[in-house]
C-alpha positions, 0 to 999 in steps of 0.5 A: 501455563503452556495450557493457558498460552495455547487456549488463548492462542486458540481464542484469538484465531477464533475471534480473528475469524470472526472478524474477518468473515463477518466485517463484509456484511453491515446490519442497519437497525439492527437487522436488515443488510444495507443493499447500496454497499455494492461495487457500481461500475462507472465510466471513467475519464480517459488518460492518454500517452501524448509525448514522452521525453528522455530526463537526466538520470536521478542522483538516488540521494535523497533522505526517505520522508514520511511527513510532509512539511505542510498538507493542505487539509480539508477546510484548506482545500475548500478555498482551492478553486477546481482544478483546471483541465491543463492542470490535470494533465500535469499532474497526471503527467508521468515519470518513470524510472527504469532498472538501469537508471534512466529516466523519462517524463510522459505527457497526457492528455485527459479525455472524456472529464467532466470538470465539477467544483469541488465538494469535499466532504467533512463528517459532523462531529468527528472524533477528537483527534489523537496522536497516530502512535499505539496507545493502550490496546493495540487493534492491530492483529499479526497474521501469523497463521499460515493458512491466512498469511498466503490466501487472499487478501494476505497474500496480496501484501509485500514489502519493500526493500527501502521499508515500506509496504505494498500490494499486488495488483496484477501478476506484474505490478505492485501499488505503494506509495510514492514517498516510499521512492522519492521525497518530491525533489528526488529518488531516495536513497536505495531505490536504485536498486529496489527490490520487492519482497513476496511472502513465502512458507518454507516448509519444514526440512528446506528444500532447495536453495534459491539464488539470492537466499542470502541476500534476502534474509539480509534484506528481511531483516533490515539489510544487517550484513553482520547476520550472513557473516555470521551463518557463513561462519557456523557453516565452514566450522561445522558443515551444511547440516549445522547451516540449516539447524541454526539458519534456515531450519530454525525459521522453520521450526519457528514456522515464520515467513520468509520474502522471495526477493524480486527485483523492480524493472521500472517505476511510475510516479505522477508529475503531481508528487514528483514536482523536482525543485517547482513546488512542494510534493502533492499529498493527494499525489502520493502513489507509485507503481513498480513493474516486477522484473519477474511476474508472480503466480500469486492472487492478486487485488484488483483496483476499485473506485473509492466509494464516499463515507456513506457508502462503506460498510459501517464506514469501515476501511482495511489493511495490511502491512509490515509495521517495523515495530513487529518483525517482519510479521504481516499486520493487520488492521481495520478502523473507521474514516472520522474525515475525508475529501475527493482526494484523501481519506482521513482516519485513526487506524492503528499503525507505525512505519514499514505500513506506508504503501499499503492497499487500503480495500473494502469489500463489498458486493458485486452488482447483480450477483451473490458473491462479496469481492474486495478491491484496493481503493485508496495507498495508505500514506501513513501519518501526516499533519494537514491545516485544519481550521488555520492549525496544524491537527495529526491524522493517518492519511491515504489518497484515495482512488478517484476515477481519473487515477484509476485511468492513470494507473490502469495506464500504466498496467496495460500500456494504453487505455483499451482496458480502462473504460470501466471501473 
């Protein structure tokens, strides 16, 4: 029996390698390998600091939302008229909250657009729609080989301590999604205090105890206080060595990850989500970047404009997160984009909760060179009931990034828009 769990142990890392490393390359007919799945580099629009203003501080009470009331879907937003330029920069305009709970509003002004009508796209013949939940065979695999869970890309995700998920996208900065701080009227509960949760290996034998180990198991496990009350208990009754065989030597010998816990020294939301009691929150606005109070020395993902259906490789999109149905593990899943518009791309990629906030990233080839790279190019925000033909229809969501959020984001990563000419 123990023959038979490890030949299939065995057969399922060989066929994950397969995957992984072949999912880059798209064959057509068959046979020849389709040379416009390359990343292009465009000029984008500048988004400029113009005023920042001092807000009250936030109350921290709101509930965590995953599900919007009401979503404009693709048909709907077909009726929209373009938005115009002032409108731009309201919802590119910005919030930002700091450690310490203050709060500031930050206006900006758009550079260098070039307003187009809108054309969202709706792919002919999609697939039935069906429910977001697993069913039948699970498509999502558990990274839970080390030699994969802290090399790239894996390494690039994390986990917040309000539940959700994110990623690395310089040695300071994490892209999530916004609802998984703010419910579009005000901070929710917990974000206060938040926390960045990093994956880590401890090898086997410990090593030394870090600050704050207690507090990140607590964490790591849903924040259950009764489980550090219980370890402090095993350790006065039966010393250090009786702490480390039934705590931490057990999650060694196990050899399942832990989270380096970083606190979050500031967080910037968009106007357009972040709309307080004027109007409902914008889905199309639902991404958030927290600056670590301390960098990391990981590898991180860089940003990327999001490509059209056509352009992705078997129209194929990826990502990784900590789905709560699993513990802990890091999950990994890839599917196809049945939908999308200029803002949203619409698919059916197996997930549950804790995977909201997740770099959605392709891969693709870099212009005049040999070599593949992956980069982040839409927040996955999770399940969401949009308008679709005047009915309510389920989809996995995630808001794309467009050449004008690119700018705001970069924005927010350097300070100005020296960086952000090209992306």
């Amino acid at each position: 029996m123990l023959r038979r769990t490890k030949e299939k142990s065995k057969m399922e890392n060989v066929l994950f390698c397969w995957i992984f490393f072949t999912l880059g390359w798209t064959l057509t007919d068959g046979s020849e390998m389709e040379q416009d799945f390359m990343w292009h580099l465009r000029k984008i629009p500048r988004v400029v600091s113009e005023r920042t203003f001092r807000l009250t501080s936030p109350t921290f009470k709101a509930d965590t939302k995953m599900v919007l009331d009401r979503v404009c879907g693709i048909e709907c937003q077909k009726e929209l008229p373009a938005p115009s330029l002032s409108d731009l920069e309201d919802s590119l305009s910005y919030e930002t909250v700091f450690e310490n709970g203050t709060r500031t509003l930050t206006r900006v002004k758009v550079q260098d657009v070039v307003l187009e009508p809108t054309q969202n796209i709706t792919t002919k013949g999609a697939l039935v729609r069906r429910r977001r939940q697993v069913y039948g065979t699970d498509s999502r695999f558990s990274i839970l080989d080390k030699r994969f869970l802290t090399n790239f890309p894996f390494n690039t995700a994390v986990k917040l301590s309000t539940g959700c998920s994110g990623i690395l996208i310089s040695p300071s900065h994490v892209l999530t999604a916004a609802h998984c701080v703010h419910d579009g009227k005000d901070y929710i509960k917990g974000s206060k205090k938040l926390r960045v949760g990093l994956l880590k290996m401890r090898n086997k034998g410990g090593g030394k105890k870090r600050r704050g180990s207690k507090r990140s198991r607590r964490e790591a496990n849903g924040g259950d206080k009764r489980e550090g009350t219980k370890v402090n208990l095993e350790r006065d009754k039966a010393g250090r060595r009786r702490r480390k065989e039934s705590g931490r030597g057990q999650r060694v010998a196990e050899g399942k990850p832990s989270f380096q816990w970083t606190r979050v020294k500031n967080t910037h939301i968009p106007k357009g989500w972040a709309r307080g009691g004027r109007g409902e929150a914008a889905l199309d606005y639902d991404y958030a970047l927290l600056e670590l109070k301390r960098p990391h020395k990981k590898k991180y993902m860089e940003l990327g404009i999001s490509p059209t259906i056509k352009k992705l490789p078997g129209g194929m999109i990826h990502f990784s997160g900590f789905d709560r149905d699993r513990a802990d593990q890091l999950v990994y899943r890839f599917c196809s984009v049945s939908d999308e518009s200029n803002d949203l791309l619409y698919q059916y990629c197996d997930a549950e909760s804790g995977s909201t906030g997740s770099g959605v990233y392709l891969r693709l080839k870099e212009p005049d060179k040999k070599n593949w790279k992956r980069k982040i190019i839409a927040v996955y925000s999770g399940h969401q009931w949009v308008d679709v033909h005047g009915v309510q229809k389920d989809y996995n969501v995630a808001v794309r990034i467009t050449p004008l959020k690119y700018a705001q984001i970069c924005l927010w990563i350097h300070g100005d828009n020296a960086n952000c000419t090209y992306g």
